[in-house]
C-alpha angles and dihedrals in degrees: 000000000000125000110228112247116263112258128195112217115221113194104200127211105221126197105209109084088015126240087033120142131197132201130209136179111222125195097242091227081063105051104051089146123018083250083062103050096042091047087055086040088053083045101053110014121035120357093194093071116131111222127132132213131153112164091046104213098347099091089217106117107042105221103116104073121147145150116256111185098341097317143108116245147132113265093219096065103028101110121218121219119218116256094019127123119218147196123232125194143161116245116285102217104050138064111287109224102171135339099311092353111112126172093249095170115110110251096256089054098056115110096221124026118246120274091256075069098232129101115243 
């Protein structure tokens, strides 16, 4: 008899409609870090997932920033645990753009101003 393969649970906070929030059961082999499992959950699940990355598992770009369980971290080098179910959130503190993508680009680096008209 064959075990079932372990599986990591990320609950998964939405924007549209706000305060959804999605569940997916991910194979742990493939969720070594949440950006692992995300991606595979954008992969297989629901393409229309918001999450950004650039730098995949190297934490030198910075993009990737969320919230998992309550906490700040950086979504390439969080580690999952097998068998373990787990909140993800966009950062609190910052605009919410879609889903996990926040502007996380100080005020004087953004490309256009904010629709109020006036820089940070």
């Amino acid at each position: 008899m064959t075990r079932p393969a372990p599986i990591v649970q990320l609950r998964v906070q939405r924007s549209d409609p706000p305060g959804r929030v999605d569940a997916f059961e991910v194979p742990a082999d493939a969720a070594a870090s949440l950006l692992d499992g995300l991606r595979w959950v954008r992969s297989h699940c629901d393409n229309s997932l918001g999450i950004r990355y650039a730098c995949i598992n190297a934490n030198a770009c910075k993009e990737c920033m969320m919230r998992l369980d309550g906490k700040t971290v950086y979504a390439c080098t969080a580690r999952l645990e097998p068998g373990r179910s787990y909140e993800v959130g966009p950062l609190l503190n910052k605009p919410l753009l879609r889903d996990l993508i926040t502007d996380i680009s100080p005020g004087k680096e953004r490309l256009f101003p904010d629709a109020g008209g006036e820089d940070d």
